[in-house]
C-alpha positions as CSV (number, residue, x, y, z in Angstrom):
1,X,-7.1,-22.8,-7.2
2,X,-8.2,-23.1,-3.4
3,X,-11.7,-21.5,-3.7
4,X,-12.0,-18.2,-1.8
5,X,-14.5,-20.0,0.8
6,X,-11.5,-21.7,2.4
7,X,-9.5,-19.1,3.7
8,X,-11.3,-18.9,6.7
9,X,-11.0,-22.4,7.6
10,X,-9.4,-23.4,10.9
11,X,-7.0,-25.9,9.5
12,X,-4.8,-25.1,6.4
13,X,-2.8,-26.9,4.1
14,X,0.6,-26.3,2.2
15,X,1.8,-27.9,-0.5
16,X,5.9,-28.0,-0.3
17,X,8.0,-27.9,-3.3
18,X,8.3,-31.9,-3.6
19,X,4.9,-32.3,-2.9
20,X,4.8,-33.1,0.5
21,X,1.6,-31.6,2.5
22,X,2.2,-30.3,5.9
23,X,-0.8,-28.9,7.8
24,X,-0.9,-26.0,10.7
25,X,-3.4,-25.2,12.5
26,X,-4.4,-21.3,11.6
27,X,-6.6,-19.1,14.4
28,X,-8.6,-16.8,13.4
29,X,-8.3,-14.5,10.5
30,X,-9.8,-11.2,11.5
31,X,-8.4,-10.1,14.5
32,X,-11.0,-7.8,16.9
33,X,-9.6,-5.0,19.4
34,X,-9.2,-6.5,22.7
35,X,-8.9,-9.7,22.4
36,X,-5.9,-10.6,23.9
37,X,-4.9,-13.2,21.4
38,X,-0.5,-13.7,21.6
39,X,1.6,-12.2,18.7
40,X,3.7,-15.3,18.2
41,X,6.9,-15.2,16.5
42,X,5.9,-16.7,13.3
43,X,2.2,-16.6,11.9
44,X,1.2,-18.0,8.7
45,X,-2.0,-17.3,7.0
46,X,-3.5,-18.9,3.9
47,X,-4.1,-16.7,0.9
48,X,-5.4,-17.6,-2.7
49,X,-1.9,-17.7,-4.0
50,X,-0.2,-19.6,-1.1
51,X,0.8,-18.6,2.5
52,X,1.7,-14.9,4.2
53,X,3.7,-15.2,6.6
54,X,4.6,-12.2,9.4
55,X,8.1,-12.4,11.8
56,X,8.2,-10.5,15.0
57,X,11.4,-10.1,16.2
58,X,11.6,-10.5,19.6
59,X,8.3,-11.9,19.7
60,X,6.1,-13.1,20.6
61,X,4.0,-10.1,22.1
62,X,1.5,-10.2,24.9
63,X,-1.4,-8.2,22.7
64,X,-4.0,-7.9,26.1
65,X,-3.9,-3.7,26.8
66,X,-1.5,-3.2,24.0
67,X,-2.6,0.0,22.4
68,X,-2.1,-1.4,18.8
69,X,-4.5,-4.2,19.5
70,X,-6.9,-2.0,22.3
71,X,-9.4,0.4,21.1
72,X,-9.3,3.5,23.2
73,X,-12.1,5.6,21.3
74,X,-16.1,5.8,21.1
75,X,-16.1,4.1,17.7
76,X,-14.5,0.8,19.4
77,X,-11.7,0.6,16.9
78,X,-7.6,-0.2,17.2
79,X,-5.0,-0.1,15.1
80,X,-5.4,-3.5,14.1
81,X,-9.2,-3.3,13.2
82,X,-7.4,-1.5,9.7
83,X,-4.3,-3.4,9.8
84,X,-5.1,-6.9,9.9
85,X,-2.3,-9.7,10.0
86,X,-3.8,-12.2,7.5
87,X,-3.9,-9.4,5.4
88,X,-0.1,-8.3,5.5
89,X,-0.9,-5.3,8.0
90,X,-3.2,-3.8,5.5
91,X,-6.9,-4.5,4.7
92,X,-8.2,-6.4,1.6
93,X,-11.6,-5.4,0.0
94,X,-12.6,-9.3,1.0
95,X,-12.3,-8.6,4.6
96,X,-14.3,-5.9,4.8
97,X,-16.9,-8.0,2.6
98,X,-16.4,-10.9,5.5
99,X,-17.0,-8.6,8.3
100,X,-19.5,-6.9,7.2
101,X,-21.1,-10.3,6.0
102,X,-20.8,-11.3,10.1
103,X,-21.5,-8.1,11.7
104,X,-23.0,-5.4,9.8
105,X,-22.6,-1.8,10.8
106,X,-21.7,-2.9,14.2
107,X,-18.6,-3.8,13.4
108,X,-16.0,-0.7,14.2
109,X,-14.2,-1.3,10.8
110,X,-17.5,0.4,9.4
111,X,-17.6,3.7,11.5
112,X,-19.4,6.3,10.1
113,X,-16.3,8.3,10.1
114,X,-14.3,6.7,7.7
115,X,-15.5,3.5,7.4
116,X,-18.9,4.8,5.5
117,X,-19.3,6.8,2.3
118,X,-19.8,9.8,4.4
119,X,-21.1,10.0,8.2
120,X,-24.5,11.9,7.4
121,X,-25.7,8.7,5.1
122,X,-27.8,6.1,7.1
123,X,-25.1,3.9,8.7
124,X,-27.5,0.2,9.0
125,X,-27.5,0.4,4.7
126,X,-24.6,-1.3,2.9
127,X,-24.8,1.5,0.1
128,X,-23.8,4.0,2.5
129,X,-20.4,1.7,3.3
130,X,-20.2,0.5,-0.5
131,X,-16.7,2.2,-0.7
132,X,-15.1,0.3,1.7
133,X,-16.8,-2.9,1.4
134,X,-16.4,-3.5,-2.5
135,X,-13.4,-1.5,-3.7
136,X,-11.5,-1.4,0.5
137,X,-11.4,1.9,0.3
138,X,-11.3,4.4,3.5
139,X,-12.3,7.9,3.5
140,X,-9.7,10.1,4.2
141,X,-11.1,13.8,4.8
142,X,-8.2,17.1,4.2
143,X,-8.9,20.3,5.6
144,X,-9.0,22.4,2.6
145,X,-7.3,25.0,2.1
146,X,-4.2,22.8,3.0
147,X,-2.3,23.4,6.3
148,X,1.2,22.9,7.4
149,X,2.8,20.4,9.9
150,X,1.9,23.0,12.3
151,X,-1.7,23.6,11.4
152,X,-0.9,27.0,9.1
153,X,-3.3,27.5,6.5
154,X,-1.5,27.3,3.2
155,X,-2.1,29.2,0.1
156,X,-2.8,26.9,-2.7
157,X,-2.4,27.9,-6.6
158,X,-5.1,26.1,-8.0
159,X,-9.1,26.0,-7.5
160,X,-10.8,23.0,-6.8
161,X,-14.6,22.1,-7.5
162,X,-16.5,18.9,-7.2
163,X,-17.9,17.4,-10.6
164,X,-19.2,14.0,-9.3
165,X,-20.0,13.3,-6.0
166,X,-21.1,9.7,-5.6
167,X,-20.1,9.3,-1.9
168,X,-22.2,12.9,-1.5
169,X,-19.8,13.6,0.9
170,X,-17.9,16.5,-0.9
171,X,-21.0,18.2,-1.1
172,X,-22.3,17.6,2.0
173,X,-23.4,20.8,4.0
174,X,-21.4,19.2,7.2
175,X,-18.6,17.4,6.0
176,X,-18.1,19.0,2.2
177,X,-15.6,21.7,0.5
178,X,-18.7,24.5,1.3
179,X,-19.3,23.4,5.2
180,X,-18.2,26.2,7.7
181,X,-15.2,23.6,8.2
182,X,-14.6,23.1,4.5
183,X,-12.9,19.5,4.1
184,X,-12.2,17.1,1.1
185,X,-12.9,13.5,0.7
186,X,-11.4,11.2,-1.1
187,X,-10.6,7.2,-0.7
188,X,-7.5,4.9,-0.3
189,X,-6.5,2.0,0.6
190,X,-5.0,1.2,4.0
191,X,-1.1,1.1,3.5
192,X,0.7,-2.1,5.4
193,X,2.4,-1.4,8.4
194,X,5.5,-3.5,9.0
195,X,9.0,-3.6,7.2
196,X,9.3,-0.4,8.2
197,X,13.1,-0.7,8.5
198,X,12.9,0.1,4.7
199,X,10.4,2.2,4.5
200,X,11.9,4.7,6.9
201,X,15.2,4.3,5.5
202,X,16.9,7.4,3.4
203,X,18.7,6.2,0.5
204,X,19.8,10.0,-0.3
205,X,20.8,12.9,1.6
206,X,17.9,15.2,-0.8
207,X,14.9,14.6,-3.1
208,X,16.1,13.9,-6.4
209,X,12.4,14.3,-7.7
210,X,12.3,17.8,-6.5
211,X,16.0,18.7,-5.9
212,X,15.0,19.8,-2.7
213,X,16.2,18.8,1.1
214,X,14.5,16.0,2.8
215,X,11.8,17.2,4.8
216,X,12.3,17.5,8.5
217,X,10.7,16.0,11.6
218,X,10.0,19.3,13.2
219,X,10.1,17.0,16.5
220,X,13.5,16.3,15.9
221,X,14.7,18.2,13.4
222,X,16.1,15.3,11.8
223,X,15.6,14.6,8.1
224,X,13.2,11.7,7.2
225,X,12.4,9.2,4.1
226,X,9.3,11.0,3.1
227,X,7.5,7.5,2.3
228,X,4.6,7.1,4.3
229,X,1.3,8.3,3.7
230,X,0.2,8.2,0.5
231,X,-0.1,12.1,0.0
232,X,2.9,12.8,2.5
233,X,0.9,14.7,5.0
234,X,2.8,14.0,8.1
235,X,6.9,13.3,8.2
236,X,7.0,10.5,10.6
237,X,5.2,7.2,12.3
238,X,4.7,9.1,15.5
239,X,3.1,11.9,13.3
240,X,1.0,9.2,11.9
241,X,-0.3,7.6,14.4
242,X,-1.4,11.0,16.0
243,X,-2.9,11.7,13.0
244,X,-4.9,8.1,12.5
245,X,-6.0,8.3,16.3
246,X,-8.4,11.4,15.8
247,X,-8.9,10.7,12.2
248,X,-9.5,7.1,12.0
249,X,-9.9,5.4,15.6
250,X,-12.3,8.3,17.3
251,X,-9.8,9.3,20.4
252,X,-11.0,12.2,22.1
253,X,-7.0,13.2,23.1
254,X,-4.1,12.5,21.8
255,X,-1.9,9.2,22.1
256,X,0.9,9.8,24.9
257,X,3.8,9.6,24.1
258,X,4.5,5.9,25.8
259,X,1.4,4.3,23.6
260,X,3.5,6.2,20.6
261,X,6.4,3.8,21.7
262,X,5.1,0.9,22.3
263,X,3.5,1.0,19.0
264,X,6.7,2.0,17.1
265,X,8.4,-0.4,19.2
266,X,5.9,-3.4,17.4
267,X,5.8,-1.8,14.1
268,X,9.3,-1.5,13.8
269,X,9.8,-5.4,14.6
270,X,7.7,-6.7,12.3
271,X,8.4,-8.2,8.6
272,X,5.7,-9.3,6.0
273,X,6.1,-11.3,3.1
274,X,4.9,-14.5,0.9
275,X,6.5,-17.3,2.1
276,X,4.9,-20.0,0.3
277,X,2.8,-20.4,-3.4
278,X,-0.1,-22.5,-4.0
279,X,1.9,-23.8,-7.0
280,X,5.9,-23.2,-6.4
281,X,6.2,-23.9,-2.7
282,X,8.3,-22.5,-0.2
283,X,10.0,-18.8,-1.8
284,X,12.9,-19.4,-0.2
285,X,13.8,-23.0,-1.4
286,X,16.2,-24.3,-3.8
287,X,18.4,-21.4,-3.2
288,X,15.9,-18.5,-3.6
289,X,16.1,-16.3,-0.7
290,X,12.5,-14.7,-0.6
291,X,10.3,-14.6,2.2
292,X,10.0,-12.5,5.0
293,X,13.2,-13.8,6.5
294,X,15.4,-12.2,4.2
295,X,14.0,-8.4,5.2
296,X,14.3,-9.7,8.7
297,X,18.4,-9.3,8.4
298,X,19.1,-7.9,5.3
299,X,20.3,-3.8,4.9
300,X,17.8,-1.6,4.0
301,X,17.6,1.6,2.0
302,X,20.2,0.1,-0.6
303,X,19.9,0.8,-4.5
304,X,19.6,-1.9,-6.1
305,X,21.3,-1.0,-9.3
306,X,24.5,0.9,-6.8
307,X,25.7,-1.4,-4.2
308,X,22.3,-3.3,-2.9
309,X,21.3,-6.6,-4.5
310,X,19.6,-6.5,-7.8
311,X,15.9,-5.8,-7.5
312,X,14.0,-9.3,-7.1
313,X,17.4,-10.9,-7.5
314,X,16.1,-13.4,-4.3
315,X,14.6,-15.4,-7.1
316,X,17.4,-15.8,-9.5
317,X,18.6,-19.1,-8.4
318,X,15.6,-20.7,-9.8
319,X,17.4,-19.9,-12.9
320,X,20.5,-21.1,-12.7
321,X,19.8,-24.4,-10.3
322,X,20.8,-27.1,-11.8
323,X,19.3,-29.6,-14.4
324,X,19.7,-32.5,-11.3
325,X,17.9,-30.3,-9.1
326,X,15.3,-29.3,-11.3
327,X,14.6,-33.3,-12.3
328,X,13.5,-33.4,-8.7
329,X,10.6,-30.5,-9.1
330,X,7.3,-31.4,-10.4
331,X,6.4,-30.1,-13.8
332,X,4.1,-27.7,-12.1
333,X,6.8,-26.6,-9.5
334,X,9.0,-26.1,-11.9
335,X,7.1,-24.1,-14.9
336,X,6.3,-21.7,-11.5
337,X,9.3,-21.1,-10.3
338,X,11.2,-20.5,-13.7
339,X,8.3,-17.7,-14.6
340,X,9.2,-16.2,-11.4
341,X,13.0,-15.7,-12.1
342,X,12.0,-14.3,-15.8
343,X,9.6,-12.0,-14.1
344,X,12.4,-10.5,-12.0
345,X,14.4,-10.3,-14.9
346,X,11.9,-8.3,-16.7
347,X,10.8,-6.0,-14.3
348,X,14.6,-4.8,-13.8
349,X,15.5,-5.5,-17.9
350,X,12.7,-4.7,-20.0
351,X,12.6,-0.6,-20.6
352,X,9.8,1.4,-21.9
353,X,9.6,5.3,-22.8
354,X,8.0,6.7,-19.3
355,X,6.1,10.1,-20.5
356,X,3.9,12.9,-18.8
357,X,5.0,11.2,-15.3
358,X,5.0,14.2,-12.5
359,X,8.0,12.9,-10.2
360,X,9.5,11.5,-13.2
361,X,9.8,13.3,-15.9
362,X,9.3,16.3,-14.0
363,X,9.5,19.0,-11.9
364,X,13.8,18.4,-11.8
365,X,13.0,15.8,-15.1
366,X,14.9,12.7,-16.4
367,X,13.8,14.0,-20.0
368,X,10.4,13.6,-21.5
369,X,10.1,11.0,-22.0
370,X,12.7,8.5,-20.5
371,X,13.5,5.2,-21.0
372,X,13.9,2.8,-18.4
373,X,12.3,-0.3,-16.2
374,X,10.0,-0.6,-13.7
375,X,13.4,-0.8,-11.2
376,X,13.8,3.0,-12.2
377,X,11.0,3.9,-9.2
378,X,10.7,0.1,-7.6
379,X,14.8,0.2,-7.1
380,X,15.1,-0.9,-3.4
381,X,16.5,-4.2,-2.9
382,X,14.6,-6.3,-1.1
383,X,11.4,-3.8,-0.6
384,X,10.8,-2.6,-4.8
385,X,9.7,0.7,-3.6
386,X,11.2,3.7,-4.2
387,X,15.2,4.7,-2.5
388,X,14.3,8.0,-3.2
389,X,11.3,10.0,-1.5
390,X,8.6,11.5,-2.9
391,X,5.8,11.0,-5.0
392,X,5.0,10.1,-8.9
393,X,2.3,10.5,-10.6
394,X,1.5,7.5,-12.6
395,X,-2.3,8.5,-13.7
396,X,-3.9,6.4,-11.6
397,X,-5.9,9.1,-10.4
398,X,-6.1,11.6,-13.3
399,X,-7.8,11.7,-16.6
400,X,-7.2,10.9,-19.5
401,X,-5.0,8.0,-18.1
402,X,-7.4,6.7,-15.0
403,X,-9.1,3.9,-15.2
404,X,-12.8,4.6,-15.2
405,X,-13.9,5.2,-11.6
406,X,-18.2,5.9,-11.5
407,X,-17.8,5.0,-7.6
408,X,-15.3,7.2,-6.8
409,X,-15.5,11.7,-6.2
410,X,-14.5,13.8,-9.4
411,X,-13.1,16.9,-8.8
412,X,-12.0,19.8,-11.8
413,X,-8.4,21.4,-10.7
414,X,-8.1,24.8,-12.6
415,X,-4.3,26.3,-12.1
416,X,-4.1,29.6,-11.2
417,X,-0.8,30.3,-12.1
418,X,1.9,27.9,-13.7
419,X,-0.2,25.4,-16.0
420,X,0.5,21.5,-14.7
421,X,4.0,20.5,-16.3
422,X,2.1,17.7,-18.4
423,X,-2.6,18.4,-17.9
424,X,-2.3,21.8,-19.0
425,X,-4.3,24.2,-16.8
426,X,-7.2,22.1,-15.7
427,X,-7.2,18.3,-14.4
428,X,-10.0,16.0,-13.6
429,X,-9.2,13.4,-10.8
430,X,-10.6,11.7,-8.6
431,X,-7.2,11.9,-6.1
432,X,-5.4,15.1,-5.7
433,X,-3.0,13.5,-4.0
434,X,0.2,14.9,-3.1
435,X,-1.3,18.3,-3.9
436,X,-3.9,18.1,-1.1
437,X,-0.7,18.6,1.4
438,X,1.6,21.3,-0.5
439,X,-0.9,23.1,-2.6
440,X,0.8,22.9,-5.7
441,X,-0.7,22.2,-8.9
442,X,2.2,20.6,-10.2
443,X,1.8,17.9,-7.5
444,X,-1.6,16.8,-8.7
445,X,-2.1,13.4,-9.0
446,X,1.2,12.5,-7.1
447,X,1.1,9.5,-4.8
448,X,3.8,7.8,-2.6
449,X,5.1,4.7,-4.0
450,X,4.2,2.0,-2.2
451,X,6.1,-1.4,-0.8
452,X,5.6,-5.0,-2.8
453,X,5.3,-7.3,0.0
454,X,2.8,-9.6,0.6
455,X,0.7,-8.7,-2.3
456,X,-0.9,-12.1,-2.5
457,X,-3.0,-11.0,0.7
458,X,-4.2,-7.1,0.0
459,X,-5.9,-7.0,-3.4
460,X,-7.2,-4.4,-4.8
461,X,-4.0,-2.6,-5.7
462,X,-3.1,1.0,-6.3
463,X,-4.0,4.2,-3.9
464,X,-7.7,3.8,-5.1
465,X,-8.2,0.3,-5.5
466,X,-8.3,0.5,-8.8
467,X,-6.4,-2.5,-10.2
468,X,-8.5,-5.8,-8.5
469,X,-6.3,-8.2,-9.0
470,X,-2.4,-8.6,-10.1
471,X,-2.9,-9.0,-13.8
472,X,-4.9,-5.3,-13.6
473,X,-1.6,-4.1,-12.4
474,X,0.5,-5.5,-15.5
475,X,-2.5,-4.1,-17.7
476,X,-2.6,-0.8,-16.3
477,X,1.0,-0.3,-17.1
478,X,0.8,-1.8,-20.2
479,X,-1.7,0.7,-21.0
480,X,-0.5,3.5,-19.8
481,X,3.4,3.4,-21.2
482,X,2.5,1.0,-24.3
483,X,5.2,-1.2,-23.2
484,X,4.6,-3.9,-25.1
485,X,5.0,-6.9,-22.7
486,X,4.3,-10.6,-24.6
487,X,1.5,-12.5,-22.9
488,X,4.2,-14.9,-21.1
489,X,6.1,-11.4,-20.0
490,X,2.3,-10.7,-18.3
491,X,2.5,-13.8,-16.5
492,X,5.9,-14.0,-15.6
493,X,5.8,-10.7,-13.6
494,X,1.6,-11.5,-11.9
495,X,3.7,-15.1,-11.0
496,X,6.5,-12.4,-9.0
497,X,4.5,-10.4,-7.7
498,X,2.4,-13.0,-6.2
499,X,5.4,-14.5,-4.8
500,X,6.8,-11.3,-3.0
């Protein structure tokens, strides 16, 4: 394995599926605001597990006043401080150990705002940014009570209270639940912003989890995917942005409306994927048809089990290739590729009883429990997030299923009225989640499923950060739905995952 020291080397190698090295020359990792560096069409970046690559159609893109890549606030960050390239448009923990290894607290990833623990701690001390430099995690503050898309206060049927407060933000006097501005803190990981083709696409005309409309862009008054944000808070990318410029990148106003575009316009254009492994070579050799190329002109929003391709079906002619062809891999190449095609089988063939899963087995309900794959939420082709919108609970944020979380807020949720489908009437969590935005106990917990690309390059995984590498994934799973995957089984799906 390429030791982690590497990565930020000027000059990278790749190892093709014959063996044959081929060297490119790779700028910079960490891209700062302003810098007026070209978005070429193609950019690679080396990763642990191989090589990222991003596509911008159309490109490349002058990035010198372009308000994704031009910070416009106080705090001197851009969109792109939080989004990073090399790190498939989202930010991994080892970043923001690099960066603050170079810089300190005068970088702008570590504004007090959201980049610290909370803003009244003493900004120079890495405890006070611990969050966000070990785990990546960003503080994300909710107005509490909830409010609507139009800034309503909303009634919520449950009482919250703060048990553990490591980040002492929740119980801060300016920023916590009993300030005269009462707020919420909790902490997530950036979400990647390209392939959005798929992720705003609407695989259904309704939410089958709730058996409710979509929601609406009050803008428009067109319905929307409902896939974004992690606890669903705002409908749509221009909603988003509006949101991240006063909550994340300090503006003082909000963005006009032909920043919005321009953004969109480059979000909208971009694709993110592995494209090569350390081990295997190029994804989309030999017949395979991964890498980012593929989302670049294939159909979104397509089932994969109902018209779309298969779920991770780009890999299945590793399979079936034949014995001639296979002579000519290495042996390494070769055990690689064939645990990649089982791992795709597994993940869409290999069912498991799903149980106490808000989302799942209720508030609508498939049964409790259900038996099915992972493909039975990760059922986009292409993508493996959900067709569907809305959010599941899988208990990565909720006792007793949680991992243990010492760094992270604890809060007690006490129902007021209807006990939680599957807690009962009090929950301890360290996320409310979904409920944070409708104010529904029932919703506790819930988080919006999340895309597979380019996984290789964003460790740690889950809303929280919880699982730090690819294996915790598979073990968290394993743990939570006793599915009883072999050792090889374990492998065979980290070796997919790592090559999406």
């Amino acid at each position: 394995m390429l030791a982690r020291g590497l990565l930020a080397a000027a000059a990278t190698v790749f190892v093709g599926a014959v063996g044959v090295a081929q060297i490119r020359q790779e700028p910079d990792r960490w891209w700062n605001p302003g810098e007026g560096r070209i978005f070429p069409a193609t950019l690679d970046y080396q990763n642990e597990n191989g090589t990222l690559r991003l596509l911008l159609d159309g490109g490349p893109l002058k990035t010198e006043g372009h308000p994704f890549f031009t910070a416009s606030g106080p705090n001197g960050r851009a969109c792109v401080t939080c989004h990073q390239p090399a790190d498939a448009m989202s930010l991994s923990a080892e970043s923001a150990r690099r960066q603050w290894d170079r810089n300190g607290a005068r970088d702008p990833l570590f504004a007090a705002s959201d980049g610290s623990n909370c803003p009244s701690l003493p900004q120079a001390e890495r405890a006070s940014h611990s969050l966000l430099i070990d785990h990546g995690l960003i503080r994300i503050a909710r107005h509490w009570p909830p409010r609507d898309l139009g800034g309503k206060p909303i009634k919520p049927d449950f009482r919250i209270d703060v048990v553990r407060d490591p980040s002492t933000c929740n119980t801060d006097p300016r920023y916590g639940l009993t300030s005269a501005t009462p707020m919420l803190s909790v902490f997530r990981r950036p979400r990647p912003v390209a392939n959005f083709k798929y992720i705003e696409a609407m695989g259904f005309a309704y939410d089958p989890k709730a058996g409710m409309p979509l929601q609406v862009d009050p803008e428009t008054g067109k319905p929307v995917s409902g896939n974004l944000m992690a606890d669903g808070r705002v409908p749509t990318l221009a909603a988003q942005m509006r949101d991240a410029a006063s909550a994340h990148l300090g503006f003082l106003k909000q963005m006009d409306a032909q920043d919005i575009a321009r953004i969109l316009d480059f979000e909208r254009r971009l694709y993110v994927a592995q494209q090569q492994d350390r081990t295997g070579g190029a994804v989309d050799a030999d017949g395979a048809i991964g890498g980012p190329r593929t989302l670049q002109v294939s159909q979104p929003g397509r089932l994969g089990s109902d018209g779309g391709a298969p779920v991770w079906s780009e890999f299945e002619a590793w399979e079936k290739v034949p014995e001639a062809t296979k002579a000519k891999w290495s042996p390494e190449v070769r055990k690689f590729r064939e645990s990649v095609a089982r791992g795709a089988r597994v993940f869409r063939e290999k069912t498991f009883l799903i149980s106490d899963t808000a989302g799942i087995n209720s508030p609508i309900g498939f049964g409790n429990p259900v038996r099915n794959s992972c493909v039975f939420c990760h059922n986009m082709s292409y993508m493996g997030m959900d067709v569907a919108p809305g959010q599941v609970d899988l208990g990565t944020t909720n006792q007793p299923f949680a991992d243990p979380a010492p760094h992270l807020p604890l809060f007690r949720v006490t129902c007021l009225g209807k006990p939680h489908p599957h807690y009962g009437r009090t929950i301890l969590t360290s996320d409310p989640g979904y409920a944070l935005t409708t104010g529904r106990c029932a919703d506790v917990g819930r988080i919006t499923l999340q895309t597979m690309r380019g996984l290789s390059a964003r460790a740690p995984y889950f809303s929280n950060g919880s699982a730090r590498d690819l294996r915790g994934v598979i073990d968290y799973y394993e743990r939570r739905y006793t599915i009883g995957y072999s050792e090889q089984e374990k492998q065979d799906l980290v070796n997919l995952m790592r090559a999406l």
